[in-house]
C-alpha positions in Angstrom: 48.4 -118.4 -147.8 47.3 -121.5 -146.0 49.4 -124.7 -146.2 46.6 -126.6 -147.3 46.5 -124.6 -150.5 50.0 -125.5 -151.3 48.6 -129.4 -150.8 46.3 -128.8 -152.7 48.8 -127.7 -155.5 51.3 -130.8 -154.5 47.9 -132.7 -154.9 47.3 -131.6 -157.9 51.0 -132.2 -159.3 50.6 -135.6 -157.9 47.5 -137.6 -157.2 48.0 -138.9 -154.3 45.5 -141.7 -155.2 48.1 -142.7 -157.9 50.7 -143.7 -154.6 51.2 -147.5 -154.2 49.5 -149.4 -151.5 52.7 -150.0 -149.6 53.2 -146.4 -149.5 53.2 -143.3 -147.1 52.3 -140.5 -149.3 50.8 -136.6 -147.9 50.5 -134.8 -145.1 53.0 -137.1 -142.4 53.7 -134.1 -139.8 52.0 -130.6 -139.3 48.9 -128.8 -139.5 47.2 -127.7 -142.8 45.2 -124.8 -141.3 48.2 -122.9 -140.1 49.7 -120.1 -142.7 52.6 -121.0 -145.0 55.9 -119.1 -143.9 57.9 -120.6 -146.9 58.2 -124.0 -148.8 61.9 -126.0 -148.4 61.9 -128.8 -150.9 64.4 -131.7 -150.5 65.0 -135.1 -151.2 64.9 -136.5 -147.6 63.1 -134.7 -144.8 66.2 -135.5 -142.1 66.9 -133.3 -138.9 69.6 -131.6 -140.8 67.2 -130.4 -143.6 64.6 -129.4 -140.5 66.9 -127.2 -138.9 67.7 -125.9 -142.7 64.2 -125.2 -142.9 63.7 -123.7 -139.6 66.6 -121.1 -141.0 65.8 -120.3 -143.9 61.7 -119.7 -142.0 60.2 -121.9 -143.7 57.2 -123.9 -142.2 56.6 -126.8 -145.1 58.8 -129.6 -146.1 58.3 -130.7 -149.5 60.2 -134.5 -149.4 60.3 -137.0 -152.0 61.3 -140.1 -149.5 58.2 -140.2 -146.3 60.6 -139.3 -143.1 57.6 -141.9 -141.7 57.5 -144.8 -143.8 56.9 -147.7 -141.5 54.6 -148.1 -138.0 56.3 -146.1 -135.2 55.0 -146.4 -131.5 56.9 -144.1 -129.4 58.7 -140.6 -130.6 61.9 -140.5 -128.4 64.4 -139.2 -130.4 66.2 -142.6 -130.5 66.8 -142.2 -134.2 67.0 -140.3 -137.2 63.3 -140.8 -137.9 62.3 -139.8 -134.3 65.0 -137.0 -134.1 63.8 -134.9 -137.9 60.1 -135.7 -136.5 60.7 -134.5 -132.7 62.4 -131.3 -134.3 59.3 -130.8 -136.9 57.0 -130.8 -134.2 58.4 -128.8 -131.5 59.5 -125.9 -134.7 55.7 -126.2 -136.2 57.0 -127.4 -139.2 54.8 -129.2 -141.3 56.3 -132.4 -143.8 55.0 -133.9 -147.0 56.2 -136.9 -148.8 55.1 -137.2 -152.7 57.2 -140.3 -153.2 55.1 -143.2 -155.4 52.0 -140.7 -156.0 55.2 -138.9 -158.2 56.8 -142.2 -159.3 53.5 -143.3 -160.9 52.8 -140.0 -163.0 53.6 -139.9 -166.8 55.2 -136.5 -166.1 57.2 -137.5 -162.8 60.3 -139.3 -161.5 60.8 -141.5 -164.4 59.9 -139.0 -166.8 62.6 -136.7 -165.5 65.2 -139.4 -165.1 64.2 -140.3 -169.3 64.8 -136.7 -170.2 68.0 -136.0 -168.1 69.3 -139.1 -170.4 67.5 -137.2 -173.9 65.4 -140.1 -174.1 62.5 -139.7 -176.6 59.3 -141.0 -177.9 58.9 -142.2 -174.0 56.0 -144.6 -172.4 55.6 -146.1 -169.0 57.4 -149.2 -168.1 54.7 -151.0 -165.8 50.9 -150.0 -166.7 49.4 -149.5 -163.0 46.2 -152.1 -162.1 43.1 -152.0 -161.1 43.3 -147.9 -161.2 40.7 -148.0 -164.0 36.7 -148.4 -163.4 33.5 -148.0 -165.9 30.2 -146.4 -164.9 27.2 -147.5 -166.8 23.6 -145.3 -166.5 20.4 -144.7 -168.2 19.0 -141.2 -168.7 16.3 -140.1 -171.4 17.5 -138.4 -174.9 17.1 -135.0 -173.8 19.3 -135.5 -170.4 21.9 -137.7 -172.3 24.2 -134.7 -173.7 23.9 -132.5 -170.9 24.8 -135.8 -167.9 27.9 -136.5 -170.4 29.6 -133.7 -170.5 29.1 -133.1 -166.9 30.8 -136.5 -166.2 33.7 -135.4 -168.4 34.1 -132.0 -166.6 34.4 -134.4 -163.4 37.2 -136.5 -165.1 35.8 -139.6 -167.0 36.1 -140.4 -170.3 40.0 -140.2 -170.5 41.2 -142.8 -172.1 44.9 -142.6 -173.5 46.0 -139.3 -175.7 41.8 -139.1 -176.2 39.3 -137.0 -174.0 35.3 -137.1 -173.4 35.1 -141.1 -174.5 32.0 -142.4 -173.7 29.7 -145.0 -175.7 26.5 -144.7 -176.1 23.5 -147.0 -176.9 19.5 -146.6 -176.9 17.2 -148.8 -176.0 13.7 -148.8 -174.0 13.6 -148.9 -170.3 10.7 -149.8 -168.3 9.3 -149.0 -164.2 6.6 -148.4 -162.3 6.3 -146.3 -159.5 5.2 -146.8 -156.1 3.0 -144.0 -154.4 5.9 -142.2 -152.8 7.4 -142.1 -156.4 7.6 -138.6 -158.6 8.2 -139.7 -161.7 9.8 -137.7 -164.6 7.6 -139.5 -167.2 4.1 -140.8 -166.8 2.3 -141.5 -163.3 2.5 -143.2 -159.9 1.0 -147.1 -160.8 1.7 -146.7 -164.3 3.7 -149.3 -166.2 5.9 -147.0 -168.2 7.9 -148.0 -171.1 10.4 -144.9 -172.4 13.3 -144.6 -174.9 16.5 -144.2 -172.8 20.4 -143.3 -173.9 22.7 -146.0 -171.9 25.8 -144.0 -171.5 29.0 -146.0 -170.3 32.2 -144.0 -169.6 35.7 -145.3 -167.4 36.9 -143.4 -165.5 40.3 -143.3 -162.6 38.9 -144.3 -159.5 39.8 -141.8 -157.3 38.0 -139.6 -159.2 34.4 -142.1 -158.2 32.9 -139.4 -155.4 33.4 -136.6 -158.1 31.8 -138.8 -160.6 28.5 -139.7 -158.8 28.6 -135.9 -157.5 28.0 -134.8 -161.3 26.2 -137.9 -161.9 23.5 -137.0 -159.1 23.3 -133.2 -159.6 23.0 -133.6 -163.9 19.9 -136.7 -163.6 17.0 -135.8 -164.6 15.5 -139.0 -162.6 14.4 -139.1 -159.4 16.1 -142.4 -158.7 19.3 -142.9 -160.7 20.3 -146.1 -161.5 23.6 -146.7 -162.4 26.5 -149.3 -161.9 30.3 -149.0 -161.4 32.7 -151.8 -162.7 36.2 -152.5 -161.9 37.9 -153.1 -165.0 41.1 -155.2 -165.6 42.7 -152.6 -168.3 45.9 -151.2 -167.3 46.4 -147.8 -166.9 48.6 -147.0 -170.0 49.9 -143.4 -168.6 50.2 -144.4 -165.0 52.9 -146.7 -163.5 56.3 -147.1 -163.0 58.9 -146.8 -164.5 59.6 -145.5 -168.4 61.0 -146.9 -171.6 62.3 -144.3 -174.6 64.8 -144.5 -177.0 67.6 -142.8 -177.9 67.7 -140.5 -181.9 71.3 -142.4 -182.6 72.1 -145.6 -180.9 75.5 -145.5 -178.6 78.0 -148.2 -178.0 77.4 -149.3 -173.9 80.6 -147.9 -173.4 79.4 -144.5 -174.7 76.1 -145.1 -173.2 77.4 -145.4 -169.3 79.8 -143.2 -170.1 76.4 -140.8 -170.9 74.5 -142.0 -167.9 77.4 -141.7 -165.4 77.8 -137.7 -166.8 74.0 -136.7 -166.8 73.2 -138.3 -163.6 76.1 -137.6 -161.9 76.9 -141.0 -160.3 79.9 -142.3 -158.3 79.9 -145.1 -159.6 77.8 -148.2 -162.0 77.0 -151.2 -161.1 76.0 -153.2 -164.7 75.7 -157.1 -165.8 78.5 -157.8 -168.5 78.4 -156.1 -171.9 77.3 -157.9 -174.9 77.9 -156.5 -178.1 74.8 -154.2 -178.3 74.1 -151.1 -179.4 72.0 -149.1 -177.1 69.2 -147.9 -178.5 65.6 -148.6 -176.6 66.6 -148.1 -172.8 63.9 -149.1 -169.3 64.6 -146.4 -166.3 63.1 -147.0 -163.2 64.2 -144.4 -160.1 65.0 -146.0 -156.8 64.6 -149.6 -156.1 63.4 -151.4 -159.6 64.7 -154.8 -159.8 61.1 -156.4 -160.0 61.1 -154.5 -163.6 63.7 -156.5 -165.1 61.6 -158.8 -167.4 59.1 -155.9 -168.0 62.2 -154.1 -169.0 63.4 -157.1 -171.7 59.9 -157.8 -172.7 59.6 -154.3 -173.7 62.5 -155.1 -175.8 65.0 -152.7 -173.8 68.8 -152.6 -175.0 69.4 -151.6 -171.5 67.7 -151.0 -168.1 68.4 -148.7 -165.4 67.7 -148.9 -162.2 68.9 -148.7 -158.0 69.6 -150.9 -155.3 69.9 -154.8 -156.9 71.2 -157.9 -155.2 73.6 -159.6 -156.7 71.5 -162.0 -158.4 69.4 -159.8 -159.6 72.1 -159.4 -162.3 71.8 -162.7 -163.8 68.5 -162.1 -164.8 70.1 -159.6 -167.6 70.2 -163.1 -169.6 72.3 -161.9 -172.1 69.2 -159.6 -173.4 69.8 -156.5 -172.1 72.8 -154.5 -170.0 71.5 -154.0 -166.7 72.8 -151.0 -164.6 72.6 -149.9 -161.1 73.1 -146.4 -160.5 72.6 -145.6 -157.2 69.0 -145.2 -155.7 70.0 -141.1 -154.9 71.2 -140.6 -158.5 68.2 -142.2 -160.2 65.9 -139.8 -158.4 68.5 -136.6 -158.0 66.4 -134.3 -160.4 63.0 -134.6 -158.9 63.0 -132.0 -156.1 64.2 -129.3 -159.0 61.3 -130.6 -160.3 58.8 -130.0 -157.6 60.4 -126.4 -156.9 60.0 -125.6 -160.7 56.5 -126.6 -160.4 55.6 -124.9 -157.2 57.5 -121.5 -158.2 55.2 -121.6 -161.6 51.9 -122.0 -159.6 52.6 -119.3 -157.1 55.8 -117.3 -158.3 56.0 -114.2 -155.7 56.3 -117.0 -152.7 59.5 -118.5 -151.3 59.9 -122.1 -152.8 63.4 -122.8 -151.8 65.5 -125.7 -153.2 67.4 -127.7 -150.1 71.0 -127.3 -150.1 71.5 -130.5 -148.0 72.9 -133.8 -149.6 70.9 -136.4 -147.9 72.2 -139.2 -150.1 73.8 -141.8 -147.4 75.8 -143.1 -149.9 79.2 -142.2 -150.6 82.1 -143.2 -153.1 85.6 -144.1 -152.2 
């Protein structure tokens, strides 16, 4: 087996069109082409977990955190980053980071940190932009159900909990062709007026050169016209962070108490109680503290998240307990996750689980 086929699964498990823009998301170090030895899965790709790989023969790191995050303009070994990439190299081990691609899907990070806390009825947090695009063509009648359903095999019409969405309208087109046309109806110089299905359907838009590949291939016209719109509609199933609610609301003693247990922190950092039960809670894994007022508008009892400033906790107003649980601990369950996954897809491979802590952060 290939690397790249393994990708291709990770891919599939996480869009990587679904990372944010600030992000540093695939294939970082390596070579896709060469054959997989064995898949070590961890939470940070660090020299100690390279040399773990190289051990345990294994020539793919599965990270959630990018080793490479930022530029980098010389590879001396100098620090951690140059040290875990040096040693990749020189063992011909390849490293990929799912990080954000896997923060953004409905079934990822957030979704995992939600059920380790028995969340339910759960929904993302912060609907992802501009992710969402419409594509509006004209076909004849006898094209229209056959150019549809290709564009739904290709991905569009998904809208929400519904599949193969698409509106339809008919009206009468009109062109004439030129004499290097071939038209479908009527002849070259003729004014042609013909009944036509306009067919609009959205679409995510990565998915835009699959699109136009069925789009292309499934017209019946010699030149397709067509447009592609970027729409303003949130993505309701992509984004980050989650809100859920508890079946029986806990005090916020009982609730941290809970939180502390299933995630398996050192310690919480929260804004001062007031009175409420916890009932509707906002996760977000790793650094979240710019989902604080999505978190109260949502009308969370409580919000969890990593890594806030200490002023951050005044924006609890009094609505909500806010909670810092450590960035490690807020994302602790994903890489069972991605081994689960992998070991499903192709079960008689080596998908190994790291036994390296990475977290830097330790409790006194």
């Amino acid at each position: 087996m290939k690397i790249k086929a393994i990708l291709d699964l990770l891919e599939e498990m996480a869009p990587l069109a679904y990372a944010e823009d600030f992000d540093n998301v695939g294939l970082l170090v390596g070579d896709a082409d060469a054959d997989a030895t064995g898949v070590l899965v961890c939470h940070d790709a660090l020299e100690n977990v390279i040399e773990e790989a190289i051990s345990r023969q294994c020539n793919l790191v599965v990270c959630f955190h990018p080793i490479l995050f930022s530029g980098i303009k010389k590879i001396t070994g100098k620090n951690y980053v140059e040290r875990a990439i040096l040693k990749a190299i020189k063992n011909d081990i390849a490293i990929y980071a799912v990080h954000t691609a896997l923060d953004n899907h409905q079934q990822g990070v957030n979704k995992i940190f939600c059920d380790a806390l028995g969340l339910l009825n759960t929904k993302v947090l912060v609907p992802k932009q501009n992710f969402i695009q419409k594509l509006v063509t004209y076909t004849i009648p006898e094209n229209a159900a056959k150019l549809r359903n290709a564009l739904f095999e290709a991905g569009a019409g998904k809208i929400g909990n519904y599949e193969d969405c698409s509106f339809n309208s008919q009206g009468i087109g009109t062109y004439m062709g030129n004499e290097n046309s071939n038209p479908e109806i009527g002849a070259r110089f003729e004014f042609v007026e013909a009944p036509e299905i306009k067919i609009e359907i959205t679409f995510e838009k990565h998915l835009q050169g699959k699109i136009l590949k069925a789009l292309f291939q499934n017209h019946v016209y010699e030149e397709v016209a067509y447009e592609i719109y970027q729409l303003q509609n949130n993505h309701q199933n992509i984004g980050l962070g989650m809100i859920g609610e508890f079946e029986t609301a806990l005090t916020e003693t009982e609730f941290l108490q809970l939180v502390k247990k299933n995630m398996q922190t050192g310690g919480i950092r929260h804004s001062a109680f007031i009175g409420k039960n916890i009932k509707k809670v906002a996760v977000l894994g790793g650094s979240g503290s710019f989902a604080i007022r999505n978190a109260i508008t949502a009308g969370a009892d409580a919000f969890l998240t990593a890594d806030l400033k200490y002023h951050k906790f005044y924006e609890a107003e009094n609505k909500l307990l806010l909670a810092d649980i450590g960035h490690f601990e807020s994302e602790r369950y994903t890489k069972n996750y991605i081994v689960d996954y992998l070991t499903k897809k192709i079960p008689n491979f080596a998908i190994i689980l790291s036994e390296e802590n990475t977290n830097p952060v330790k409790y006194f």
